[in-house]
N, C-alpha and C positions, 0 to 999 in steps of 0.2 A: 705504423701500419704498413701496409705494402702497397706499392706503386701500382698505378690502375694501366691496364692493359687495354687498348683498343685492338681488334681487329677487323681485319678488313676482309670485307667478300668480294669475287669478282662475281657479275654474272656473266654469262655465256650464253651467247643471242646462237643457236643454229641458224647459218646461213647456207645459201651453195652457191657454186658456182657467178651468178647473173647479181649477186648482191641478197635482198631479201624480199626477192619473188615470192619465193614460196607463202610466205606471210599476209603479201597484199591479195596474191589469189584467191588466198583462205578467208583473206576478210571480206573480200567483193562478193563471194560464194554467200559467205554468211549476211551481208547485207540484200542481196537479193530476198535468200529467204526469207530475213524480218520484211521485206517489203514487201512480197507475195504474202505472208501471213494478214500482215495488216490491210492489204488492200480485201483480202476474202473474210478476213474481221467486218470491214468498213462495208462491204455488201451486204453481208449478213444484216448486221442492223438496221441499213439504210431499208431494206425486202420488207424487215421485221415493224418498221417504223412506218411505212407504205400500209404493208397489211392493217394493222391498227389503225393507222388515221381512216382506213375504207371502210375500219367497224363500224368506228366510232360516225363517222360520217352518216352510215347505213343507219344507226339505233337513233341520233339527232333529228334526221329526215323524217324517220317511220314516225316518232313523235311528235314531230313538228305537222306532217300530212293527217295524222289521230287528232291532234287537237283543233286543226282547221276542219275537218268535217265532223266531229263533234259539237265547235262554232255554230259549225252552218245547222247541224240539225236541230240546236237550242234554238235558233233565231228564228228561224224557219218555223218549229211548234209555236213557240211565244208571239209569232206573229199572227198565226192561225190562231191560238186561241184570243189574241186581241182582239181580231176581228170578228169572232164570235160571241167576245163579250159585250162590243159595240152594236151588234146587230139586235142583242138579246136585250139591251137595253134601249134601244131605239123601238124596239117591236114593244117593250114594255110601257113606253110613254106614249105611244101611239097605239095603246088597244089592240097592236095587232099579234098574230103569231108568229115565232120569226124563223126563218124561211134558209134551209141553210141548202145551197146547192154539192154537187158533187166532188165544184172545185176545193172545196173546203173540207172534205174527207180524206 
């Protein structure tokens, strides 16, 4: 069979003058920008994560204030009508009529 051939490549780095300026320029350039992207990335979310936890806050509250004056207005009837059941059967054991004032309207 035939004898195996390697060959070799060179590469060839473009340099000038100062060495290879030119290239770290280009990367510091380039590294800014990924880091201004990432930092107006990292805002966006951060705004976006803000915004929502304020819904989510707002919808929890509104529900949380609903169900405590919804509380208050079951406890508040069931009291009144307890004590009209109290009266109606006190006036029942006692012959009398029972007598409901205004505060109980």
């Amino acid at each position: 069979m035939g004898k195996q051939q390697s060959k070799t490549q060179e590469v060839i780095i473009a340099q000038n003058g100062a060495g290879n300026s030119a290239g770290a320029e280009q990367m510091l350039q380039h590294t800014s920008v990924i880091s201004y992207m990432l930092i107006t990335i990292a805002v966006i979310l951060i705004i976006g994560g803000a915004i929502w936890l304020l819904r989510y806050y707002r919808k929890c509250h509104g529900k949380w204030i609903e169900r405590g004056v919804r509380d208050f207005d079951l406890r508040r009837s069931m009291s009144l009508f307890r004590r009209q059941q109290r009266e109606a059967n006190f006036a029942a054991s006692t012959g009398t009529s029972p007598v409901f004032d205004s505060r109980h309207a």
